[in-house]
C-alpha positions as CSV (number, residue, x, y, z in Angstrom):
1,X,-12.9,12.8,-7.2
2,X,-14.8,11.7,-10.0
3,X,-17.7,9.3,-10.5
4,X,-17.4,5.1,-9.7
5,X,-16.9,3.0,-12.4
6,X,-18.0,-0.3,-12.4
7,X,-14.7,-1.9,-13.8
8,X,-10.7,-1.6,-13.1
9,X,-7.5,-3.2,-14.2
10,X,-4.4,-4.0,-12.3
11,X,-1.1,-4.5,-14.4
12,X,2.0,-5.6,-13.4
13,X,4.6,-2.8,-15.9
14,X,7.3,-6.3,-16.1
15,X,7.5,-8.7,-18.3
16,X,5.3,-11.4,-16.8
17,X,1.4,-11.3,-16.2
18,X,0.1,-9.7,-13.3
19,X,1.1,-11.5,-10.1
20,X,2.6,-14.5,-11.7
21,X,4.0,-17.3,-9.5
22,X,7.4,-16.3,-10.2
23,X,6.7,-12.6,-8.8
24,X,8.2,-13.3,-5.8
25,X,11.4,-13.5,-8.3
26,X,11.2,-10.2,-9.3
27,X,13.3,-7.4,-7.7
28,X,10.5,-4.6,-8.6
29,X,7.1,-4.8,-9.4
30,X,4.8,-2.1,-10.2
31,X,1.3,-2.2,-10.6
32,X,-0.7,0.4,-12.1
33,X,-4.3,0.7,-10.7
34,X,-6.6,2.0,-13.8
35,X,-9.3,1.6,-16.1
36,X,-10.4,-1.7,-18.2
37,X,-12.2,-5.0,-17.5
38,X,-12.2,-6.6,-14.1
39,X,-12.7,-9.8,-15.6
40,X,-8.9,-9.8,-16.4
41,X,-7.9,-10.1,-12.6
42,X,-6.5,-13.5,-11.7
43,X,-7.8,-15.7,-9.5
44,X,-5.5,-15.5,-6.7
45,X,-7.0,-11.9,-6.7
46,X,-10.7,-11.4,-4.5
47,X,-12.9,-8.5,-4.8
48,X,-14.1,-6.9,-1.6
49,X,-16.9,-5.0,-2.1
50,X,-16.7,-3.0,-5.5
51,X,-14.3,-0.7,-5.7
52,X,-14.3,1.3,-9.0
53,X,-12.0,3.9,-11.1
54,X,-12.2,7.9,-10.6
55,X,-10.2,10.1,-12.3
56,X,-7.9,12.9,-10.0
57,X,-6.5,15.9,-11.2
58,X,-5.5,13.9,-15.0
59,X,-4.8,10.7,-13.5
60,X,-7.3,7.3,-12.7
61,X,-7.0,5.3,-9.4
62,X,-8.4,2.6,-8.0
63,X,-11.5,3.9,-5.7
64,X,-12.0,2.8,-2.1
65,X,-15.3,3.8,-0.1
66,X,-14.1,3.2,3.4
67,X,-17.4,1.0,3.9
68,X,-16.2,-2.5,2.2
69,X,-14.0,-1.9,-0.8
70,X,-10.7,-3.8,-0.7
71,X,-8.7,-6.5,-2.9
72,X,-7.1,-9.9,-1.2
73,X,-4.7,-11.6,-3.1
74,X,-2.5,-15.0,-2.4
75,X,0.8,-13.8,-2.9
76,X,3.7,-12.4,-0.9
77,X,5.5,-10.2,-3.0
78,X,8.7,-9.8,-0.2
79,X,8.8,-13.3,0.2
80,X,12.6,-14.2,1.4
81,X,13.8,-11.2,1.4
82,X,15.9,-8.6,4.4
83,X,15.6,-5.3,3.0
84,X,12.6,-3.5,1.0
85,X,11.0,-0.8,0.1
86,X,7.7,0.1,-0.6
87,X,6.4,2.6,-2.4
88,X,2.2,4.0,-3.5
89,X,0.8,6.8,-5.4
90,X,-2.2,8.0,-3.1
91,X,-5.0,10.3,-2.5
92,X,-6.7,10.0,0.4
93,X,-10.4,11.4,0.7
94,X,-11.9,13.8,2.7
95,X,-14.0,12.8,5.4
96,X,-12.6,9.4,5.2
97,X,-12.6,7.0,8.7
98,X,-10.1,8.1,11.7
99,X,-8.0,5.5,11.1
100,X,-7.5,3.4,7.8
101,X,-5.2,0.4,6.4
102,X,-4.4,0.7,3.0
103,X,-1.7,-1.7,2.2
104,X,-1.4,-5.0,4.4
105,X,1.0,-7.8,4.2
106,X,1.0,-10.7,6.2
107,X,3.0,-13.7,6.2
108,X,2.4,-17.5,7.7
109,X,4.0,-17.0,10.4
110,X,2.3,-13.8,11.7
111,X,5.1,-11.2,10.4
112,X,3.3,-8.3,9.2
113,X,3.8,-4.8,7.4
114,X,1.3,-2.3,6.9
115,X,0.7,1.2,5.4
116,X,-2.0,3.1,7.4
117,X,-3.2,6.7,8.0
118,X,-4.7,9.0,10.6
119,X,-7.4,11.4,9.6
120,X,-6.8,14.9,11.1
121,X,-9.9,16.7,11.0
122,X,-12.2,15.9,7.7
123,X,-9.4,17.4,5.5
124,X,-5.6,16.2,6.6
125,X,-4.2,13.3,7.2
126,X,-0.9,11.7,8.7
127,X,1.3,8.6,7.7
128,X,1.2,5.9,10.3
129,X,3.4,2.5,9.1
130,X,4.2,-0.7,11.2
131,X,6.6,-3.4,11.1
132,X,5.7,-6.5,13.4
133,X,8.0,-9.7,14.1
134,X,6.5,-10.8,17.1
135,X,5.3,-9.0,20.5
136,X,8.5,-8.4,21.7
137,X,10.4,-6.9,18.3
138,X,6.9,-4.4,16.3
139,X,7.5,-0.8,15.4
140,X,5.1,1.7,15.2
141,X,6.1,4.9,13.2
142,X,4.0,8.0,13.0
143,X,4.1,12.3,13.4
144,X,0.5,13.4,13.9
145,X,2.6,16.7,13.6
146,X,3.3,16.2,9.9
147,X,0.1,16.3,8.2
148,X,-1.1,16.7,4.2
149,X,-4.5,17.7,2.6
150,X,-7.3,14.8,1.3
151,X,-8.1,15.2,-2.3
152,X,-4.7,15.2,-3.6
153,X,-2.2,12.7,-5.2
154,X,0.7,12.0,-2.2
155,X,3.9,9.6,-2.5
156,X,4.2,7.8,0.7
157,X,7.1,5.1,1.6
158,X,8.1,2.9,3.6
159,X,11.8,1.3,3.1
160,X,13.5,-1.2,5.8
161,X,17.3,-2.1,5.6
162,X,17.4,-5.3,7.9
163,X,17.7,-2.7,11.1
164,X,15.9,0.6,10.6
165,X,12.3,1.4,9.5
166,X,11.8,4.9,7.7
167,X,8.5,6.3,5.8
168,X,8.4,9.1,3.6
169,X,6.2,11.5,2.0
170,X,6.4,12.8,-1.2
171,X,10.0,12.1,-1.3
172,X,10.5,13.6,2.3
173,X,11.5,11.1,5.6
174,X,8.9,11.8,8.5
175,X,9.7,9.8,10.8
176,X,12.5,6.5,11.5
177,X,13.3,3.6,14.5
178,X,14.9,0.3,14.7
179,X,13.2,-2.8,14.6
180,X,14.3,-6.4,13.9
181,X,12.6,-8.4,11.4
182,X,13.5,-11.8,9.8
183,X,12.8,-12.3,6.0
184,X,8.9,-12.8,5.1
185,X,7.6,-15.9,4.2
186,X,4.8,-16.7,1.8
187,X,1.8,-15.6,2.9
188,X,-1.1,-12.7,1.5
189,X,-1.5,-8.7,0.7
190,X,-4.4,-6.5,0.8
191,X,-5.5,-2.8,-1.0
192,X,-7.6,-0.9,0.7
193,X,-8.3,-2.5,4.1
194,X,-6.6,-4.7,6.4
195,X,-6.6,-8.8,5.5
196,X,-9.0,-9.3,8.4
197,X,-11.3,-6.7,6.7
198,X,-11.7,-4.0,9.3
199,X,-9.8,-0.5,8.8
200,X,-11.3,0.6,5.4
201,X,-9.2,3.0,3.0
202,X,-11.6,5.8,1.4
203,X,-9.2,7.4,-1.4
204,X,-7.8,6.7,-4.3
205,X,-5.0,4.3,-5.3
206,X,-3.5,4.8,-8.0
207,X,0.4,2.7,-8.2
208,X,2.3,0.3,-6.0
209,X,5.7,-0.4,-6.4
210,X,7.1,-3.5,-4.4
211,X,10.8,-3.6,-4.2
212,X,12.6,-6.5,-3.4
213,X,15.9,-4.5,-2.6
214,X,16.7,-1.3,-0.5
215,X,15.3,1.2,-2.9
216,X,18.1,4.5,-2.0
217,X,16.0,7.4,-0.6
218,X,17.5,9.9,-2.8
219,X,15.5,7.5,-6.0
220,X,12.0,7.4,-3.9
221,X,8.9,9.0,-6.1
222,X,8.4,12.7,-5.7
223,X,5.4,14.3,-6.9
């Protein structure tokens, strides 16, 4: 990767600002994680740490350290809604923690949803996602058999039709199970570690796209 930066941008590609109050409105949101002044992020968005910008075979991300770097913002952007999908342009470090968080969503009343991965040895790593209700209704998914090189940008997805949980990488489903899940309420989202700030994210980020519909697999982001 290349060198930290000191400053970063995130832009919401619609036709409101960056995590408006009306986002929850909006059936896709993408934000693109790249260089310019952090001074434009909003205040419902906290710094953890100081992550910065590197630059990855022609493309900037937002950089992670796996120490403290992270963002916390006040928003819920699957608010209300049954089916999803969720989808990040990635590149996880080598050498990074064993396990890492780096996409967390949490609601009020303790529904959560959250991207993770499993380092395998310094130099591969596997998805691992999670859907939670409550004790009795959670979903773990994850193939430690399906792994992908550090230090290279990766798709990964999660999408959830009101019954089954998939993920994919690169374009390509790994792994799938049923799990029921009312809609999200309001509540928060985290990059880069979970929102209790343990499970740090050492990579790259470099898009998020949030939609507030079932996304088909055959339109997920390939490389």
């Amino acid at each position: 990767m290349g060198p930290f930066q000191s400053f970063a941008v995130l832009t919401l590609l619609c036709s409101s600002p960056w995590m408006p109050p009306d986002w929850c409105n909006t059936t896709t949101a993408v934000l693109v994680l790249d260089r310019a002044v952090l001074a434009d992020r909003p205040d419902r968005v906290s710094l953890l740490g100081a992550p910065g910008v590197a630059s990855l075979a022609g493309h900037e991300g937002l950089a992670f350290d796996g120490v403290d770097d992270g963002l916390v913002a006040s928003c819920n952007p699957l608010t209300g809604v049954q089916a999803f999908a969720i989808e990040m342009l990635i590149a996880p470090a080598s050498g990074g923690p064993e396990e890492q968080r780096f996409l967390h969503i949490q609601d009020d009343a303790g529904r959560r949803l959250l991207l993770e991965l499993r380092m395998v040895g310094p130099d591969a790593w596997t998805l691992d996602t999670f859907l939670r209700e409550d004790d009795a209704n959670r979903r773990t998914l994850i193939d430690r058999t399906k792994t992908h090189p550090t230090d290279r940008w990766h798709w990964v997805a999660l999408r959830y039709d009101g019954r089954m949980m998939q993920h994919y990488v690169d374009g390509v489903l790994e792994s799938e199970g049923p799990v029921a899940l009312q809609p999200f309420t309001t509540g928060r989202i985290s990059l880069g570690a979970r929102l209790n700030q343990v499970s740090w994210y050492k990579g790259l980020i470099r898009e998020v796209r949030i939609h507030r519909t079932l996304l088909p697999a055959e339109a997920l982001q390939r490389p």
